[in-house]
N, C-alpha and C positions, 0 to 999 in steps of 0.2 A: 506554370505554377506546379508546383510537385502535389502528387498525390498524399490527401492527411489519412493516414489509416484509421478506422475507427479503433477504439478504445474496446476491452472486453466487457460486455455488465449482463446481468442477468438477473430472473428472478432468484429469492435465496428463499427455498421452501422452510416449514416450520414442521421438519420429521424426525427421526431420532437418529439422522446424520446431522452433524453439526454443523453452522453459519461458515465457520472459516472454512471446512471439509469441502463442503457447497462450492466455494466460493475457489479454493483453487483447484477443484476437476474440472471445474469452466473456464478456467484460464489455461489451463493445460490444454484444452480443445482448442482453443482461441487458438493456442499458439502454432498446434498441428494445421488447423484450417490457412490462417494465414500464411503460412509458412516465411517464419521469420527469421531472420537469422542472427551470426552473437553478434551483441553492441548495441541493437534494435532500443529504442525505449519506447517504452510502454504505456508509462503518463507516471502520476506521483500519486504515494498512499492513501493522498485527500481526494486527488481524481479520481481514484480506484474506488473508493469508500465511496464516493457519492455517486458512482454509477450502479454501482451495487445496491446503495440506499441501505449501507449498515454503517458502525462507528468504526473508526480508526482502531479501536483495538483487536475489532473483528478481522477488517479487513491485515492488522500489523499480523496476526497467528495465519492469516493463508497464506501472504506472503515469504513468513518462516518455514512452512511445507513445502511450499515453491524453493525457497533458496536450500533448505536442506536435499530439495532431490537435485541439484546442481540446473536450476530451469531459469530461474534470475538472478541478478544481483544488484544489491541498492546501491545507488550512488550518494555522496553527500554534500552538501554546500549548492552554492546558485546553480548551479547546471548537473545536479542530481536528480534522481528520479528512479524507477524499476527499470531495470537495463533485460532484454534476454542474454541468459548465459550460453545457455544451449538449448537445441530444440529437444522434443519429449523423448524423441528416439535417442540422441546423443544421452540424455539426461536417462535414461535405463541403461545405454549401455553405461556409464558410472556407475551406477549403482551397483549395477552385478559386478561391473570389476571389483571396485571395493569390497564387494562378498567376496567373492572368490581369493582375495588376496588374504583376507584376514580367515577365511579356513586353510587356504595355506602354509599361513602366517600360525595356523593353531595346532598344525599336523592332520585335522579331520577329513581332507579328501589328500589325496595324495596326485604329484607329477604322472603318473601312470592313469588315473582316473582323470586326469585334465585330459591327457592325451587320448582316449580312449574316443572322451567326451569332443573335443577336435575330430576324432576320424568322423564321427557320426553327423558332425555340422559341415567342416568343409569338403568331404566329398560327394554330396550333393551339390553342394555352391557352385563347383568347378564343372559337376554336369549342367548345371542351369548357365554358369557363365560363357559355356562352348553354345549352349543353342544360340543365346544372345551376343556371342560377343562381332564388334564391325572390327574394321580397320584401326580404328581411334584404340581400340584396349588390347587391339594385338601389339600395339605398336607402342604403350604404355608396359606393355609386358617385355616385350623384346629390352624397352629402354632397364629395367627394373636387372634382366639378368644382365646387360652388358656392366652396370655399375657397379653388380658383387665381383665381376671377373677379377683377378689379379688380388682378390684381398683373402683373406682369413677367416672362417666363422670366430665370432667374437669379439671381430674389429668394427668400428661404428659402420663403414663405411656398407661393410657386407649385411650388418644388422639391418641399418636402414635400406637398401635393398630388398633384404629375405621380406622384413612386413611391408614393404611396399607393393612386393609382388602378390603378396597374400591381399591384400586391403583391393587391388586393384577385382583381383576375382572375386571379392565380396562384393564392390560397387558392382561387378556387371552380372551379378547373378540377376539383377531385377529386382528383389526383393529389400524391401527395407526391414523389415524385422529382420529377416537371418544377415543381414549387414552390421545390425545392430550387434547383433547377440557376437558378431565375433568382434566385437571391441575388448572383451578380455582375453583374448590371445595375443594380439598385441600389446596390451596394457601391463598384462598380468604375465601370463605364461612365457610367451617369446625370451623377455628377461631374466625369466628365472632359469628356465630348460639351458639359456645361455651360457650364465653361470654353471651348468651342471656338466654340460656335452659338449658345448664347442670345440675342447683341447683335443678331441676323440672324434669329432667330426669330419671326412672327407669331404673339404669344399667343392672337388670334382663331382661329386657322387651327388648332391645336391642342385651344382648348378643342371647338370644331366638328367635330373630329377625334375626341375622345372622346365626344362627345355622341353622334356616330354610332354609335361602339362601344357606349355603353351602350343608345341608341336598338333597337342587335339583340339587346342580351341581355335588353333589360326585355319583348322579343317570342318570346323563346327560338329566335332565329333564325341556328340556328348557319354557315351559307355566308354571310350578312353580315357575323356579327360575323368571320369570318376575312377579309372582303373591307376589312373598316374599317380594322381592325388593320394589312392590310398598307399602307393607303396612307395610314395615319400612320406607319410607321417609314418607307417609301420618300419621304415627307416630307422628314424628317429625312434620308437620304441624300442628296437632291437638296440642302438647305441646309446638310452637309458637305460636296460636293462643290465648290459652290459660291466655299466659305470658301479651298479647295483652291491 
């Protein structure tokens, strides 16, 4: 018989944070604790409401906080209910990307201040993912550069590649916050920088660039692999600047 997960509920204090407020910081836990994944359902608005032990309009506004941070989504008709969208950490990193796009999107931080902001997160990552990394992420890494070979910066195939290889050293740094935090680099920046650099990019000069990076972590040599990292993204600054 499969295991029923319980359902989230809690007390909902009477302080000058509000019933719905209340009510989705506790599900937001719930969902961290549990650890659930997307598709998961959760119970239905009346479920939710009466384990909480507030009305359905209370409970209808946490829910709207919940689906505006990208955390659930409702389903409708006989086999509806609260679905998980994403989990908390998935659900920030959204949020910041969609920040990050629409000041892009407004001029107020600029391609050079993202990139800046990249040197100072992923080359720490890349020294924590050489302490950590085994066989299984060297070997997701080697896969990542053999599949840019032979293409183009710009062309899908190299695209998905370059963030594959990145996303991989983010999983193995360990950490889920700064895993998190670099979902706008791929969401957000990777795309864009694409459009600006690619035509001006040396695909050699990069795959060589990551070879080195992997070269430190397949040694578990964490001062190289941050020295690698950094002078692949100051690469890339130099051939934005460049373009400038």
């Amino acid at each position: 018989m499969a295991t029923v997960r319980p359902r989230p509920g809690g007390q909902v204090l009477h302080n000058a944070t509000g019933a719905s407020e209340q009510i989705a910081a506790q599900i937001r836990v719930w969902l961290e604790q549990q650890q659930l994944t997307a598709g998961e359902r959760i119970g239905t608005e009346q479920e939710l409401a009466d384990d909480f032990g507030v009305s359905r309009p209370t409970m209808r506004e946490a829910l709207r906080l919940l689906s505006a941070a990208h955390l659930i989504r409702v389903g409708r008709g006989r086999s509806g209910g609260i679905f998980v969208a994403r989990t908390p950490s998935e659900g920030m990193s959204r949020n910041l990307s969609e920040s990050i796009a629409l000041m892009l999107s407004a001029q107020s931080i600029s391609m050079g201040e993202l990139l800046d902001a990249r040197l100072s997160l992923e080359v720490p990552i890349a020294g924590r993912a050489a302490v950590n990394a085994d066989a299984g992420v060297v070997a997701r890494l080697e896969q990542a550069i053999a599949d840019a070979e032979g293409h183009q910066p710009g062309t899908e195939p190299f695209n998905i590649a370059d963030s594959t290889f990145h996303a991989v050293l983010a999983e193995a740094s360990g950490n889920q916050l700064l895993f998190a935090l670099t979902g706008w680099i791929l969401e957000v920046l990777q795309p864009t920088l694409v459009v600006k650099i690619s035509p001006r990019v040396d695909a050699e000069a990069i795959l060589a660039q990551h070879r080195a990076i992997l070269r430190a972590v397949r040694r578990n040599q964490r001062l190289a692999a941050e020295k690698a990292m950094a002078a692949h993204i100051e690469y890339l600054v130099q051939i934005l600047d460049e373009g400038e």
